[in-house]
N, C-alpha and C positions, 0 to 999 in steps of 0.2 A: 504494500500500500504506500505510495505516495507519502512523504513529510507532509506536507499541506493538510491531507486528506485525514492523516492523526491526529493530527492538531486542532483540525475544525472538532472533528470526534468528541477527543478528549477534553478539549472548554467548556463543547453544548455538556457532554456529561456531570462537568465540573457545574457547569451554570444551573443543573436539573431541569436543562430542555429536554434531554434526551434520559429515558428511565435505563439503569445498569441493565435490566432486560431485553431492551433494544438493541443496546450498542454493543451485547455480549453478535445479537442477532447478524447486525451489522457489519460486524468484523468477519464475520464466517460467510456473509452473504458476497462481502466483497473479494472473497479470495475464489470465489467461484465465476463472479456475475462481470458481464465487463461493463457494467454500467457505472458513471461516474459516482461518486458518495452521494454529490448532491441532488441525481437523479433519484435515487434511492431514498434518502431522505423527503424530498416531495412527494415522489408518487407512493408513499405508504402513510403519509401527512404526519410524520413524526415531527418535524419542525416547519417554521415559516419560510419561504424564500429572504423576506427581511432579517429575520430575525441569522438566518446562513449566512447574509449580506454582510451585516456587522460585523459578526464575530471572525469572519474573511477580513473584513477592514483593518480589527483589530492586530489578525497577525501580521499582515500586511506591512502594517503600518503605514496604512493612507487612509484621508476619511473618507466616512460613509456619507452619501449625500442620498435624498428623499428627491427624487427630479420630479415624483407626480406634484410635490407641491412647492418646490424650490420656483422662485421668479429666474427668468431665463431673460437675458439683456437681451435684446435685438440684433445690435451688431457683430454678436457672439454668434448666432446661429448662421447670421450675412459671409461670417470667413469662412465655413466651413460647408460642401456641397453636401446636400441631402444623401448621395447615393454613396458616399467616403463615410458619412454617418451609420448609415444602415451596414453598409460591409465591416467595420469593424466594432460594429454596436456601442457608439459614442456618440453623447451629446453634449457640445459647449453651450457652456451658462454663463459663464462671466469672461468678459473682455478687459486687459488691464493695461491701456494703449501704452502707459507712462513704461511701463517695466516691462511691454513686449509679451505679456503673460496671458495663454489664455485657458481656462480653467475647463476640462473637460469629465464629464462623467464618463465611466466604463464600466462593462460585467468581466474585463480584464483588466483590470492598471497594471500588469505586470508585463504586459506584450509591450515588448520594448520594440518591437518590428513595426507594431500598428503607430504608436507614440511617436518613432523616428521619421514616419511616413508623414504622419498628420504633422508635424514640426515643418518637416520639410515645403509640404502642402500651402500652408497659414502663413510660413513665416513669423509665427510667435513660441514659444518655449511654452512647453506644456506642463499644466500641475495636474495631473493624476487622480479622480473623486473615483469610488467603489458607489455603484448602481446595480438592481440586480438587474438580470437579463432583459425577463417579461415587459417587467416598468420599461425600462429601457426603451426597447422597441414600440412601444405604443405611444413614449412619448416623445420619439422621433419622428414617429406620423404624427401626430397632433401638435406639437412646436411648428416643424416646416409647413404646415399647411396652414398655419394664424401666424408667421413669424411674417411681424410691419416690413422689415425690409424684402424678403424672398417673396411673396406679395406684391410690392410694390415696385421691386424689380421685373416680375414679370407681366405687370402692368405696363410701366414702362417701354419692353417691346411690341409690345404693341401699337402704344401711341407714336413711336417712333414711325412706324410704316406707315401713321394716318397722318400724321406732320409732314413726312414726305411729300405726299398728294395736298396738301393744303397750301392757301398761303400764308404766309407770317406778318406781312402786311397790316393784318386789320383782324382784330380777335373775334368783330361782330361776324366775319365771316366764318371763321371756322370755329365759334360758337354754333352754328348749325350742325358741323361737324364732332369735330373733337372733346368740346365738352358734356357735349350728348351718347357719343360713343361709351360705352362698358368700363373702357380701361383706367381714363378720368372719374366717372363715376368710382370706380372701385378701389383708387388711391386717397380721395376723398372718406370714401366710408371704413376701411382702411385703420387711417390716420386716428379718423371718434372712435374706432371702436379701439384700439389699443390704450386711446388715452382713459375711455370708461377704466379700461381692465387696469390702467396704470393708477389709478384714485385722481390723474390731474385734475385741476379745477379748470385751467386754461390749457387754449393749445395757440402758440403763434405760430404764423407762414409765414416772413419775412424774408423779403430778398437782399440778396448781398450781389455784388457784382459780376461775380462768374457762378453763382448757386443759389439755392434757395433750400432756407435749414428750416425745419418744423421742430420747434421747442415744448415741452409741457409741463408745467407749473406742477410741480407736485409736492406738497408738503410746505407751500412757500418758497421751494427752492426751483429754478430754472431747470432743465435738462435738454441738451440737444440729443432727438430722437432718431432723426431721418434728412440725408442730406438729399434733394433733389435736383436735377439741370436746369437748369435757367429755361431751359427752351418749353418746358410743360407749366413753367411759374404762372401765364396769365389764362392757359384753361385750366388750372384748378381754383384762382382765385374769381374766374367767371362762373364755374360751377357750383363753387358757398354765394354765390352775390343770388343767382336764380335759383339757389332753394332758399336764401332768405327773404327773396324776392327787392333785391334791388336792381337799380340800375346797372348792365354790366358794361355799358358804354360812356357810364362817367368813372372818370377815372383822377378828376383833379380835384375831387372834395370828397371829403369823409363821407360815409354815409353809415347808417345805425339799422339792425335789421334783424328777424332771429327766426329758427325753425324747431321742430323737434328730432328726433333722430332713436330708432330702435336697434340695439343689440340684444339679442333673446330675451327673456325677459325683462329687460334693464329699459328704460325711457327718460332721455332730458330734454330739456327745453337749452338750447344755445341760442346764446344773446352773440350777435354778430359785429363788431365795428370793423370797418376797411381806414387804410389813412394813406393818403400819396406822401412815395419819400423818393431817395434820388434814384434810386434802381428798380422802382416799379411798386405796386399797391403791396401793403403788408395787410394782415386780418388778424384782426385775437377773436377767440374764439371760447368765451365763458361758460361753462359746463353748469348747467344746474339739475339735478336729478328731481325728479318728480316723486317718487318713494322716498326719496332722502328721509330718513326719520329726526324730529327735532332735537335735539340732548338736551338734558334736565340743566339746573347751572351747578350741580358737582362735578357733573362729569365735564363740563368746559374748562374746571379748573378754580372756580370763586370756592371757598371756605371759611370757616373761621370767623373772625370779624366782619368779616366783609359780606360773605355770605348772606349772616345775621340783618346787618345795614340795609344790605340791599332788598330782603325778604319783610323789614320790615316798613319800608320805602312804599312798596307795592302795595300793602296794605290802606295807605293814606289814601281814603278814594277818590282826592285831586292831587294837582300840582304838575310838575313838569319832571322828569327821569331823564337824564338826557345819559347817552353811551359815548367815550369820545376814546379819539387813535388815529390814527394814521387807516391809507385806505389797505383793504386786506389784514387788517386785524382783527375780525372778527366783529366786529361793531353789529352787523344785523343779525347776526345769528344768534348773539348775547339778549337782542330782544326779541326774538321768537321764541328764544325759552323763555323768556318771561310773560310773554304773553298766554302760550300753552299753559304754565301754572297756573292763571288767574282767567283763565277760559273757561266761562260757565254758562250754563241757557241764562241764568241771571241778567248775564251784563250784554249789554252790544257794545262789541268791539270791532274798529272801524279802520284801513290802515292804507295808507297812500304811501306807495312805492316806486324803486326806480332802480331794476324791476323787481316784480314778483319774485322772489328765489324760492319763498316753499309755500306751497300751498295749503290754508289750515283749514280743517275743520268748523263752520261754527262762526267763520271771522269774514267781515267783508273787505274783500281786498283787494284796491283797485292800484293800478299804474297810471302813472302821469304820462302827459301826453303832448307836450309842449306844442306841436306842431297843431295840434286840436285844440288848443287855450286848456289845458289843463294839466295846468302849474302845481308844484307845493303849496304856494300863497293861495291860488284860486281853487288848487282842493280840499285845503282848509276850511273856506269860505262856506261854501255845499257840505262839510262833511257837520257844519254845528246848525244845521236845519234836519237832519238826517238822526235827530234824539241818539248823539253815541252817548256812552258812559266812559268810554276808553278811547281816548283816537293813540296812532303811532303815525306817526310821521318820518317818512326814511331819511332825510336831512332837512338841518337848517342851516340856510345857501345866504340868507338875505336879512334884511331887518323885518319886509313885509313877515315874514313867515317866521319871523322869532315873534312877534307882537303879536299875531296872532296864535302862536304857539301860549303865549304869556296872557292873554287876553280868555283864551279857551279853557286854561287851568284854573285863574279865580273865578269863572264861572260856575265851579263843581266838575270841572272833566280832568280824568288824567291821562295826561300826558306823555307821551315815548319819542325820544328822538334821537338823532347821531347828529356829532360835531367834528369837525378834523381839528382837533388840538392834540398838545402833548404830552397832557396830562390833564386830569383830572380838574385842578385848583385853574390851570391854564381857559379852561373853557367860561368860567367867569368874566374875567376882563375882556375875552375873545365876542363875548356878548355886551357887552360893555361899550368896546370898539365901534359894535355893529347899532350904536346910538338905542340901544333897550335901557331903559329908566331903572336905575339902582334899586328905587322903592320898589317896584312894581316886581325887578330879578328876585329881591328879597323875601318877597311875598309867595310866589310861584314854586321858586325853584325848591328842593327835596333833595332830590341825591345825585352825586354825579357820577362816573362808574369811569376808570381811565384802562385803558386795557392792549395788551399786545400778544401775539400768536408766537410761541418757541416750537418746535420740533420735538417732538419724546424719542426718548432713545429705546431702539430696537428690545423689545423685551425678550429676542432669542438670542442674541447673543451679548445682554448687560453682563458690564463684569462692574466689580470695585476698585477703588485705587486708593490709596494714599496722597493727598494734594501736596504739592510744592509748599515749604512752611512760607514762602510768600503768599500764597493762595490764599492759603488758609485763616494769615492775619487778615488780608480783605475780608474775608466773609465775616468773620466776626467784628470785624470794623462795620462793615454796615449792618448787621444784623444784633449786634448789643447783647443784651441776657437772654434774648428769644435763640442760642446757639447756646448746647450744653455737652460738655466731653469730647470725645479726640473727634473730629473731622473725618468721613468717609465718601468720597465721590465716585459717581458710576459714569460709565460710558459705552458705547458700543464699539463691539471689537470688529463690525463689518461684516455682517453675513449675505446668505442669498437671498434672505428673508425680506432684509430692508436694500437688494439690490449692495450692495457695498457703501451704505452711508455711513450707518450705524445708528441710524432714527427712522422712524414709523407712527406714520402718526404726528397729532399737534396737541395741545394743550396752551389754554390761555393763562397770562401769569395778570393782575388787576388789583387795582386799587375804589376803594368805595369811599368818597368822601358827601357826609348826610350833610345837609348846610342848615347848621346849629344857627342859634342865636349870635354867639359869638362871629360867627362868618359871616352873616348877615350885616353885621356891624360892618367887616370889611371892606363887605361890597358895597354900603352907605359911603364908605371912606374912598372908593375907588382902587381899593388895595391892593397890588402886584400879586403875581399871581405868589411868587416864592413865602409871601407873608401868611397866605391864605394857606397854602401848604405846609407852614409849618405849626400855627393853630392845628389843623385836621392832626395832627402826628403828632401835637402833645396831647392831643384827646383820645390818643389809641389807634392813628390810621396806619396802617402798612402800606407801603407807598410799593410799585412796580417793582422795584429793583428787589426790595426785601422780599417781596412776594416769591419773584421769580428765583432768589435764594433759597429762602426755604423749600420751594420745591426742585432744586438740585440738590440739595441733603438729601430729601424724599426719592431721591435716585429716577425720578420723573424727566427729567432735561439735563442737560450741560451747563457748565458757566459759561462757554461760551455760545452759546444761544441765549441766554440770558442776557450777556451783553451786548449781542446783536443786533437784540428788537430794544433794550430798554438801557442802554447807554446813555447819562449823565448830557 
C-alpha cells in the first residue's frame, strides 16, 4: 500500500472517522482490490469525500479550500482556459497581479507536471489549494459558464464581426444594429448580474483613453472588474440610456434615468446618471434591491448611549430628527430603521425622497420630481394638507425647506431628515448659515444623529494582534476610562471569503447628540459648532471617533477604517 494511502488510513482511524473494524477490513481489501483507498472509502460510504479532502490536505501540507462556496475573482478564471481546467481538474480563484501569484485549487496539488504546465501557460507562479474531485468539476462548469470576463469575452466576438459591417460614424446608426444585437445586450446584463452577486451598491463605465474599465463599489470600496475596448464603449453606454429610457443621441449633458433589472430571483430598481467627460459619456449605475430587508439600529451599529438618545428622540411625537454625514454614509438607511420601528396602523407616515431606495410597508412614499414642480420645499407644502403624523424628508438643500421642515415640527409633526455636515454639533450652525431663526432651531430641533460607514472585518478569517505601544496610547488617549486592561486588536488575515481584503461587510460607527436646554442656549448665542460639541461630551456624548474605537476593541473594524471615515 502506498505511504499516502496509510497515512490517510491511519489519521481517519486516529480521528474515529473510520471504526478499527473497517480499516482492519480495508487493509485486507486493498491488498487484493486494485481500486484506489479512496474509491473504497466512498463507495462503501465509510467516510466523506471532504472530510478524505482535509485530512489529504493535512499531510500534504497544502490547504484545503471549499471552491462550492469560496468567491472566485474574475480575472483568475480570465488567465486560465476552461478546457486546461477540466484536463487537469483545477480551478483558479484568486489572482495576485503584484507578486505574479495565482492561487489555484486541485484534486492533485502534488502533480508537479500539471503545476509546471499551468505556470508555464498563465505566466504566474502557482500556490497549490487541495479541492476534492466531484466539487471540482462541477464547479468548473459552473464558474466558466457565469465567469464576467469569459462571458464577456465571448461576447465580444461577436460584436467585433457586427462592428465590422457597421459604421463608427454615428452610434444612432448602429444603434439599430449593435446595440440591439445579443452580444451588447449580454455584456450589459452580464456586468448587473455579477455586480448583484458581488453585494456592489454601484457599478461605473467610464472611459479612459485607449479603454473603458467597469468599476463596482462594494463595501464603500472601489474595485476594477472588467476592462473593455474603447471600440464597444458607446453601444453599451446607448444600451443603459434605452432601457432607462433616455436620450441616446444627446451626449453633451447629463441626463438622470433608471430601470429594473432581474437575476433569478433577485430584482433592483437602478437609478441611472450619464455625464460627458473628455473620452466619451461615463454612467454610474446605483443598485437598489427591492427585497433588501431594513436592519433594526443595532444591527447598523448605534448602542449604548446613543442608542438610548436616539430611541428616546422618536418617542417625542414632534420636532425635527435630523441624520447628518457625508454622502454614502449611510444617512437614509439610518432613517428607515427608524421609521420601521415607529411604523404602526396608528400613525401616517409620509416621506419624500430622492429616490425611493426601499420600499415600506404601511408608509406613503413619494419621489421628487423636479422637472414636474415637485420639489423638497413644494413637497412639503402638499404633504401638511395630507393629515401626516410623521413626515421624512430625504434632504435639506435650502432654507425654503429647512422652515418648513421647522414650521411643520411646532405644529405637532415629526420630523426626519439628512444634512451633509461633519458632524453632529456641525449641523447647527450649518442651519444657522442657511438664515433659520435661532428661536424657532431651538424650539424644533430634538436630536441630531452624526454618522459614518467602516468596513467589518472578515469574520473567516479574524485573527488578534497585539497593537504597537504607540497605538495603543492613542486609543486610550481618546477613549479615557471607557478603555480597561491590556489592548487586543483584530484584523483580517485575507481570505477567499472577503475576496483578499480582509473585510465583509459594513457597520456604522455614530454619534447622538439630544439638544438639551443647555444647547439651546448655544444656539440662542450663535455658538460654533466645537463649543456645542463639547457641552454634548460633558453630558455623556461619545462622539464618532470614540464610537468607532470602541468598536475596534469589539474586534468589529480596524483603526484604520476608523480613521478613514472619521478622521479629526
Amino acid at each position: 500500500m502506498p505511504a499516502l494511502d496509510s497515512q490517510l488510513l491511519e489519521i481517519l482511524a486516529q480521528n474515529g472517522q473510520i471504526k478499527p473494524g473497517d480499516l482492519q477490513w480495508l487493509k485486507t481489501e486493498l491488498i487484493t482490490s486494485s481500486e484506489p483507498v479512496e474509491t473504497l472509502l466512498l463507495k462503501h460510504n465509510l467516510v466523506s469525500e471532504t472530510d478524505i479532502a482535509k485530512t489529504k490536505a493535512g499531510i500534504l501540507k497544502v490547504e484545503y479550500i471549499d471552491v462550492a462556496s469560496a468567491s472566485v475573482v474574475p480575472e483568475a478564471i480570465n488567465v486560465l482556459p476552461e478546457a486546461v481546467a477540466e484536463k487537469y481538474l483545477c480551478l483558479p480563484f484568486n489572482l495576485d497581479q503584484t507578486n505574479r501569484v495565482l492561487s489555484v485549487a486541485l484534486a492533485n496539488p502534488v502533480d508537479l507536471q500539471a503545476i509546471e504546465f499551468i505556470e508555464k501557460k498563465t505566466g504566474y507562479k502557482i500556490k497549490p489549494y487541495l479541492a476534492e474531485a466531484t466539487v471540482l468539476l462541477k464547479e468548473i462548469q459552473s464558474r466558466y459558464s457565469q465567469s464576467l470576463s469569459s462571458e464577456v469575452t465571448a461576447a465580444l466576438k461577436e460584436t467585433i464581426t457586427v462592428n465590422s459591417r457597421q459604421s463608427q460614424l454615428d452610434i444612432l446608426e448602429s444603434s439599430v444594429g449593435v446595440i440591439r444585437e445579443a452580444p451588447i445586450s449580454k455584456i450589459v446584463s452580464t456586468i448587473l448580474e455579477f455586480a448583484m452577486k458581488s453585494r456592489a451598491s454601484d457599478v461605473h463605465i467610464e472611459p479612459l483613453e485607449q479603454k473603458t474599465r467597469v468599476r463596482y463599489r462594494i463595501d464603500g470600496i472601489l474595485y476594477e472588474k472588467l476592462v473593455l475596448p474603447k471600440s464597444v464603449h458607446d453601444s453599451v453606454i446607448s444600451r443603459i440610456k434605452i432601457l432607462s429610457h433616455l436620450k441616446i443621441d444627446e451626449k453633451r449633458s447629463p441626463q438622470d434615468g433608471r430601470f429594473n433589472f432581474h437575476a433569478g430571483d433577485d430584482e433592483v430598481d437602478l437609478r441611472v446618471s450619464t455625464m460627458p467627460s473628455v473620452y466619451g459619456e461615463k454612467i454610474v449605475m446605483r443598485l437598489l434591491k427591492k427585497a433588501q430587508k431594513v436592519p433594526d439600529l443595532p444591527e447598523l451599529g448605534l448602542r449604548g448611549r446613543a442608542l438610548l438618545n436616539l430611541q428616546t428622540a422618536i418617542r417625542v411625537p414632534h420636532g425635527i430628527i435630523l441624520v447628518t454625514g457625508p454622502t454614502g454614509s449611510g444617512k437614509t438607511t439610518t432613517l428607515y430603521s427608524v421609521l420601521s420601528k415607529i411604523n404602526t396602523p396608528t400613525v401616517n407616515i409620509m416621506t419624500l425622497e430622492d429616490p425611493v431606495e426601499y420600499q415600506m410597508a404601511g408608509i406613503t412614499q413619494v419621489q421628487i420630481n423636479p422637472q414636474g414642480g415637485l420639489t423638497f420645499a413644494s413637497g412639503m407644502r402638499s404633504f401638511l394638507r395630507q393629515d401626516p403624523d410623521i413626515i421624512m424628508v430625504g434632504e435639506i438643500r435650502d432654507i425654503e425647506t429647512a422652515e418648513l421642515a421647522i414650521q411643520a415640527s411646532l405644529t405637532g409633526h415629526l420630523v426626519f431628515s439628512t444634512l451633509h455636515t461633519n458632524s453632529a454639533a456641525g449641523a447647527l450652525p450649518r442651519l444657522l448659515d442657511m438664515e433659520a431663526e435661532p428661536f424657532l432651531l431651538t424650539s424644533s430641533m430634538t436630536c441630531i444623529v452624526g454618522q459614518r460607514v467602516t468596513r467589518q472585518i472578515c469574520r473567516h478569517c479574524k485573527e488578534t494582534y497585539d497593537p504597537a505601544p504607540e497605538v495603543a496610547a492613542d486609543i486610550k488617549a481618546v477613549l479615557g476610562p471607557m478603555v480597561h486592561g491590556p489592548i487586543k486588536l483584530s484584523r483580517g488575515k485575507k481570505c477567499l471569503e472577503c475576496n483578499q481584503t480582509g473585510y465583509s461587510g459594513r457597520i456604522g460607527i455614530f454619534e447622538v447628540l439630544p439638544v438639551t436646554e443647555a444647547i439651546g442656549k448655544l444656539i440662542l448665542e450663535r455658538s460654533p459648532s466645537g463649543s456645542i460639541e463639547k457641552i454634548a461630551k460633558d453630558a455623556g456624548m461619545i462622539d464618532m471617533k470614540q464610537d468607532g474605537y470602541l468598536k475596534v476593541l469589539e474586534g468589529l473594524t480596524t483603526l484604520e477604517e476608523v480613521l478613514r471615515v472619521a478622521q479629526d
